[in-house]
Structure formats: structure tokens, C-alpha cells
MARVEX-934891 format. One record per residue (C-alpha): residue number from 1; residue in three letters; x, y, z. Coordinates in steps of 0.1 Angstrom, whole numbers, plus 2048, in hexadecimal, padded with zeros to 3 digits. Layout:
! residues N
- k	r	u	v	w
- NUM	Ala	X	Y	Z
...
***
This chain:
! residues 287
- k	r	u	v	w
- 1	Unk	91C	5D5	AB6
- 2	Unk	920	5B8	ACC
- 3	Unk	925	591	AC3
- 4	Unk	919	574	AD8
- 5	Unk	91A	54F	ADD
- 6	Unk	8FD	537	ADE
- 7	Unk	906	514	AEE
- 8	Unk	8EF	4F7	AE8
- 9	Unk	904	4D8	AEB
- 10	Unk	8ED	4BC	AF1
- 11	Unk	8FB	49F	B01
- 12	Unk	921	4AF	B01
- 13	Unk	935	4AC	B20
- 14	Unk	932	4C6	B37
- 15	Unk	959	4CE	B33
- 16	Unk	952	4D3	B0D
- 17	Unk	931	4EB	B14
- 18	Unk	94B	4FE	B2D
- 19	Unk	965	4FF	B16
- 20	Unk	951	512	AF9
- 21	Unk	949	52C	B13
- 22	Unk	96B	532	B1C
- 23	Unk	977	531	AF4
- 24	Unk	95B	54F	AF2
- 25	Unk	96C	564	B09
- 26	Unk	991	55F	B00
- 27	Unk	983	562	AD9
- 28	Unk	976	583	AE2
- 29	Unk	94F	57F	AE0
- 30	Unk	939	596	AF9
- 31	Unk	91E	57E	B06
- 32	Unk	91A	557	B07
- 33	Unk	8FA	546	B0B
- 34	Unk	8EE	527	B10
- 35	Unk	8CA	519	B03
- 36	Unk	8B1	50F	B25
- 37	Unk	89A	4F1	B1F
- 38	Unk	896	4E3	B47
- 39	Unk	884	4C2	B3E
- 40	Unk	8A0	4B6	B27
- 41	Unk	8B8	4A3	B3A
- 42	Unk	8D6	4A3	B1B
- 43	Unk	8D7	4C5	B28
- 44	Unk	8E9	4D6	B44
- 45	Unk	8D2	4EC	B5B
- 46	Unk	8D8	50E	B4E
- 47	Unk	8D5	523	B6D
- 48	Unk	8F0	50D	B7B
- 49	Unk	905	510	B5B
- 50	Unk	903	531	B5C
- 51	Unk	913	533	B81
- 52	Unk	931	51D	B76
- 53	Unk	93A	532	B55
- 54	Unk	939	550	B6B
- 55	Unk	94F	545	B81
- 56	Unk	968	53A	B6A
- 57	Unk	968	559	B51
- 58	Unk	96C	57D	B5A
- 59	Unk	962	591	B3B
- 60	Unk	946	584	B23
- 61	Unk	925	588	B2D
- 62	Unk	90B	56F	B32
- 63	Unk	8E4	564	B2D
- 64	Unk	8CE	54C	B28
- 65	Unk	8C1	54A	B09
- 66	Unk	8A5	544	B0C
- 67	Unk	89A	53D	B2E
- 68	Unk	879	525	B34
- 69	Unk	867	53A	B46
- 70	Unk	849	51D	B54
- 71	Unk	862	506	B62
- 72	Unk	871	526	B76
- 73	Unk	85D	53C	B8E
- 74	Unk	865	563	B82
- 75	Unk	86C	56E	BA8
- 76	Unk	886	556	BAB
- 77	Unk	893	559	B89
- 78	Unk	898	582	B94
- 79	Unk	8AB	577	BB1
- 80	Unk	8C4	55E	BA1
- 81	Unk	8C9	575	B8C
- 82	Unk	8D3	593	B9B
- 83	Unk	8E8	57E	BB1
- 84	Unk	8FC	56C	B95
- 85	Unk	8FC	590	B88
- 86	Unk	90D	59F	BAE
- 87	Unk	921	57F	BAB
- 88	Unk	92F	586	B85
- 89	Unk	934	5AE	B87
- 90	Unk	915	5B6	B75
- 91	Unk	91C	59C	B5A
- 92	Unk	8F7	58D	B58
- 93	Unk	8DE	592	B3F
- 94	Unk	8BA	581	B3F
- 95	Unk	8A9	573	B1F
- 96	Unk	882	566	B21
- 97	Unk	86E	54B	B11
- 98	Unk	84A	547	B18
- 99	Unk	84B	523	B11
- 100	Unk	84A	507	AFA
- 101	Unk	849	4E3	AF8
- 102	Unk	82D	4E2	B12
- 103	Unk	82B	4BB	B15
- 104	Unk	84F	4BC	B23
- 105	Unk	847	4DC	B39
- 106	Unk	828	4CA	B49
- 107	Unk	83A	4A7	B4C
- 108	Unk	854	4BA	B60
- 109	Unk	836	4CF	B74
- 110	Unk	833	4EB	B63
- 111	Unk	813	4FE	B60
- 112	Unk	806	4F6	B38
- 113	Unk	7FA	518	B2D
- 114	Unk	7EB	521	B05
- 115	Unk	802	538	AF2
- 116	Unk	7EC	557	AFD
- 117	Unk	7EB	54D	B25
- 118	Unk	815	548	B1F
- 119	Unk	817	568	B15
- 120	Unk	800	579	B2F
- 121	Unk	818	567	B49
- 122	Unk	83A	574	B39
- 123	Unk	829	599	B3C
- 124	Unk	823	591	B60
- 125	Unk	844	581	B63
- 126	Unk	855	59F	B58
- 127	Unk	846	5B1	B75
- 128	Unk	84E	59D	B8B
- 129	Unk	876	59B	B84
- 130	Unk	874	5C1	B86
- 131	Unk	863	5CA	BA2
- 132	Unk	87B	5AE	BB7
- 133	Unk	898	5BE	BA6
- 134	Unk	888	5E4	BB1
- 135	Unk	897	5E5	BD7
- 136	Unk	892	60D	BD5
- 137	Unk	86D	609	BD8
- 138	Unk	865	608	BFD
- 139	Unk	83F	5FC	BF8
- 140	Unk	831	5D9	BFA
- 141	Unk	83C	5C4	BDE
- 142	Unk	81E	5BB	BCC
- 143	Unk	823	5AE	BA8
- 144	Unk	815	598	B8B
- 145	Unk	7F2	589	B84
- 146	Unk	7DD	569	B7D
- 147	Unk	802	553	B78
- 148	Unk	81E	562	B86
- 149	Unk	817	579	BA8
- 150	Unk	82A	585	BC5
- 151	Unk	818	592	BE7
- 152	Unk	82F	59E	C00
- 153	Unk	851	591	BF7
- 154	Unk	86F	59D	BFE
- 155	Unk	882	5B5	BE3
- 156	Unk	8A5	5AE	BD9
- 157	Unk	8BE	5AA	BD8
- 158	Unk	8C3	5C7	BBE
- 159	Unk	8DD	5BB	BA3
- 160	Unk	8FF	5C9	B9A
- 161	Unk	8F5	5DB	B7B
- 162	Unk	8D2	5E0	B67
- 163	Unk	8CC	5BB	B5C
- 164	Unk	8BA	5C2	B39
- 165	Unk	899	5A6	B31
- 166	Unk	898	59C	B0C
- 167	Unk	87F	584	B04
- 168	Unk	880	56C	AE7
- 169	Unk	864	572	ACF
- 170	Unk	855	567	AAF
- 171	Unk	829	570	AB6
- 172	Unk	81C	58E	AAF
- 173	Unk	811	58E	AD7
- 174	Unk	834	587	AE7
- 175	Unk	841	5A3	ACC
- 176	Unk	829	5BD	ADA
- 177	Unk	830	5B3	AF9
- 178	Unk	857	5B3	AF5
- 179	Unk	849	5D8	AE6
- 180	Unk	83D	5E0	B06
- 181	Unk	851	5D4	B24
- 182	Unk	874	5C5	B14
- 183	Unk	899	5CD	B0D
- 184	Unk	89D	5BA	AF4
- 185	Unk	892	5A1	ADD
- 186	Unk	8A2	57F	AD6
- 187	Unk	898	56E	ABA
- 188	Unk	8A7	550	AA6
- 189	Unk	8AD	55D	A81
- 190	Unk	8AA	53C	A74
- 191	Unk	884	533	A80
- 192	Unk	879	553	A6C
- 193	Unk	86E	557	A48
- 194	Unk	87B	56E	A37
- 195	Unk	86B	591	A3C
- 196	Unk	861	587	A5B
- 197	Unk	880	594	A72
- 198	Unk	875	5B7	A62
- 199	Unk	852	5B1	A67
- 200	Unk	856	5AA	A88
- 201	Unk	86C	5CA	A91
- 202	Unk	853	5DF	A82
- 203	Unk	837	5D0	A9E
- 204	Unk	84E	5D6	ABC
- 205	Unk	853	5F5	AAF
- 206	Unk	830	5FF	AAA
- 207	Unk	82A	5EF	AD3
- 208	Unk	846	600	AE1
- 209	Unk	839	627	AD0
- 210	Unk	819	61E	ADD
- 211	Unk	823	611	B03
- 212	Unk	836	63A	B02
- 213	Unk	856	628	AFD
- 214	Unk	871	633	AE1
- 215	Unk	87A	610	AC8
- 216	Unk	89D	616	ACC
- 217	Unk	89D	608	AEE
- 218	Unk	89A	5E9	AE5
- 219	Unk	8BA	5D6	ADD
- 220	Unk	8B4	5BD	ABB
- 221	Unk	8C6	5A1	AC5
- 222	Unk	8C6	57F	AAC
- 223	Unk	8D0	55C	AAF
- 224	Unk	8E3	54E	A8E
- 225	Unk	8EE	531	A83
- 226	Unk	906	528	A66
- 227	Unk	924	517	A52
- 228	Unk	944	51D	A43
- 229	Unk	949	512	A24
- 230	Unk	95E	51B	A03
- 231	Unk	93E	51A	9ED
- 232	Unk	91F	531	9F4
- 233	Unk	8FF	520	9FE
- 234	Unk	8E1	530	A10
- 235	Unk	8E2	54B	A2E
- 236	Unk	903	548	A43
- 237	Unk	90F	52B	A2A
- 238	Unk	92E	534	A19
- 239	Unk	94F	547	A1E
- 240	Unk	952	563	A3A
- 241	Unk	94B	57D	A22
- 242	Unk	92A	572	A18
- 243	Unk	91F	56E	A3B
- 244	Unk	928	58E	A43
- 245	Unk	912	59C	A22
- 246	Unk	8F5	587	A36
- 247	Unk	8F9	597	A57
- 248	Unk	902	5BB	A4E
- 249	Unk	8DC	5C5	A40
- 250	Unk	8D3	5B4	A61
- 251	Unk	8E8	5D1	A75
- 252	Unk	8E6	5EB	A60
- 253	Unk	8BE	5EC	A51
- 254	Unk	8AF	5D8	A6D
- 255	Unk	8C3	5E6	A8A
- 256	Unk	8D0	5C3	A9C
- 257	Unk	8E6	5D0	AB7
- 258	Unk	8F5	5AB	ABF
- 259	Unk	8F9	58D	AAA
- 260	Unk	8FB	56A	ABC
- 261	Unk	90F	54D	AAC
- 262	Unk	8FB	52E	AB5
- 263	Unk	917	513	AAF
- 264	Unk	925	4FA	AC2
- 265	Unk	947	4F5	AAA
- 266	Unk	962	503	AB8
- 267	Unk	973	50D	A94
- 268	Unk	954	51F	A8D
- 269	Unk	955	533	AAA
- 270	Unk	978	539	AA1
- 271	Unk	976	545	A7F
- 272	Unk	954	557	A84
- 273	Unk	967	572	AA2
- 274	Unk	98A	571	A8B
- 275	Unk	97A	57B	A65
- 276	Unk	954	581	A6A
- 277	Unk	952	598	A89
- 278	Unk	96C	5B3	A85
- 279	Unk	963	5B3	A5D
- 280	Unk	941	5BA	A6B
- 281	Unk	94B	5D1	A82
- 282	Unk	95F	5E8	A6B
- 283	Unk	945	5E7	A4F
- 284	Unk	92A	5F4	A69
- 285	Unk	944	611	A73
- 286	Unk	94B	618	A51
- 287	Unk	923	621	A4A
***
């Protein structure tokens, strides 16, 4: 069971965004991720981010989350990140979007691609960031398709540990696909109906037994969002103890391997890794 961070502070100071980074890793949180939207300037460029929390941290681990896959060519995205991955000791982990908000992706000179094409090019994408990664194949690196393709390049450099691929996912194609070729999957609890989050599992599933793979290598990781308050309200609304009755089914029936705190507050952060994690934490060990 792992916990995580998810950064998103539009328009704070980039002291404050650095700060909640380092307030993850002294409050004990495993990973700390920051959203990735290239063509909006309140933002700090994530890649570059990234770099700077790394240097200034030495345990929790890091990712995008997700990373905007049309505004960054996959070949160079495999090679910045296994070298902020050499650079952190194998701290790096790499999260995929296939795009959204295609006005601001082609205003920034982006390729504008229909949902199916932006999936198509993640698949390729994927291949792409592997076979650069795969130094231990002595042949011709040749990789991709119709989007994303490599013809000749160089391999490397390898990175310091097995950088897993999750890919965020809501369609019914990008969950086959994350079936097929992913990690992980990374998707934000609170843009799902309810149902769906099980639905969904039950397709990757069904495309990971049919792509020969075995469901349970997939990590289930989820983005959620909350408040603390003394009265209950809706999901993650209300004491610590009712939002650990919301996230426990989510760990224990629907197998959700890491949970994400999306909050820029640092209180919240605070009383989410001093009362929710560890009660979460004991109640899965005691199952």
C-alpha cells in the first residue's frame, strides 16, 4: 500500500509548489506528482519541475501525472527520463495521457488527433519509450507507426531501475490498451460515475488475459480529492474515519495498490499521512 501526492497549484509561487513536495517526503508519502498541461503558462513546465524536486529530495518517488503526450515526442520523453531516473537513484516513474484540450495542444504546435488516432499514437508511443530504454538489444532500433516512429536512433541511455508506464484512462480503448501494454492505470476517482472505476477494471482485466498477460500486473493507482470536516458530507467529505470507510472498498474489493491525495493545502496533506494513511494501512493488514 503506497500514498501519493498530486500537485496542481495554479498560479502559486514556485517556492510554494516546491515546498509541498518537500512536506510530502518529510510527511512520509511514497510518490509526489505534479499535473502536465505545456500550453498553460500559470503552470511550471513539468519535466523541468521534476528535475528540481529531485534534486532537492532523496526518498519519495516521483511522476508526472499525467504527462501530455502530443506536446512531447515519446523518444525524447524515454531519454529524460531515464536520465532524471540515473540522476535520482531510480526514483522516476512515468504516467501517460493521450491528450486533451486539443485547441491548446494545436495553438502550441501540437499535432490535433480524434480520440481514436490519440490513442493509436500512445500505443506507438509506448514502443517507442521501450525499445530506447532496451540498450540489451543489439539490432537496429526501429519502433512506432503512422505518429510516433524511430528509424535508426540511438538506444539509451538504459535507466537506473525498471521505470513502470501507467497511463491515465477513462475510454473503453485507452483501458484495453492500458490492458495490453501498461503498468498501471491512473485515473482520477472523481471524473468517474459511480460503478464505473469497477467497470473499468473488469475491461483491463479482460485485455490484459487476452494480450497472455496475468491482471495482477497492473498496479490500480487513483487520484482523490477531498475535505476535512467534523460533519459527513459526500465521498472524502467528513472526519478521517469516514474517508477511510470510502477508500478501504477501493483497496480491498477493487485492488488499488496506491492512492494519490490531490490537494494543494498543506493541513490536508498533514492530517491525511497522520490519521488516514496508517488507519488505512493497519485496517488492510488486519484483513
Amino acid at each position: 500500500m503506497q500514498f501519493g501526492t498530486f500537485i496542481t497549484p495554479a498560479g502559486a509561487s514556485p517556492e510554494a509548489t516546491v515546498s509541498l513536495a518537500l512536506l510530502s517526503e518529510e510527511l512520509g508519502f511514497d510518490l509526489v506528482t505534479f499535473q502536465d498541461h505545456p500550453y498553460q503558462p500559470r503552470f511550471l513546465d513539468t519535466w523541468t519541475l521534476l528535475a528540481w524536486v529531485a534534486a532537492r529530495t532523496q526518498r519519495v518517488q516521483l511522476a508526472p501525472n499525467v504527462l501530455n503526450l502530443p506536446l512531447r515526442p515519446p523518444a525524447v520523453v524515454a531519454r529524460a527520463a531515464a536520465s532524471l531516473d540515473l540522476l535520482s537513484h531510480g526514483r522516476v516513474n512515468l504516467a501517460l495521457g493521450a491528450g486533451a484540450f486539443w485547441d491548446a495542444i494545436a495553438a502550441m504546435g501540437g499535432r490535433r488527433l480524434s480520440p481514436g488516432q490519440a490513442v493509436d499514437a500512445l500505443g506507438e508511443a509506448i514502443e517507442v519509450i521501450r525499445s530506447v530504454w532496451n540498450v540489451e538489444d543489439t539490432a537496429v532500433l526501429r519502433a512506432g507507426g503512422e505518429y510516433y516512429r524511430v528509424d535508426g536512433a540511438k538506444r539509451g541511455p538504459a535507466p537506473a531501475h525498471p521505470i513502470p508506464i501507467w497511463i491515465g484512462a477513462l475510454k473503453p480503448r485507452m483501458l484495453r490498451l492500458t490492458g495490453r501494454a501498461a503498468d498501471g492505470w491512473l485515473p482520477s476517482i472523481g471524473r468517474m460515475q459511480p460503478g464505473e472505476f469497477q467497470a473499468s477494471n473488469r475491461v483491463i482485466d479482460a485485455a490484459a488475459r487476452d494480450a497472455g498477460r496475468d491482471p495482477a500486473e497492473i498496479r490500480r493507482l487513483v487520484n482523490v480529492g477531498g475535505r476535512f470536516q467534523a460533519t459527513t458530507g459526500g465521498f472524502l467529505v467528513g472526519p478521517p474515519g469516514h474517508w477511510l470507510d470510502g477508500l478501504l472498498p477501493l483497496v480491498l474489493d477493487d485492488g488499488v495498490g496506491t492512492i494519490i491525495l490531490a490537494s494543494d493545502d498543506p493541513d490536508t496533506l498533514r492530517r491525511f499521512a497522520d490519521e488516514v494513511a496508517p488507519a488505512l494501512r493497519d485496517a488492510v493488514a488486519g484483513r
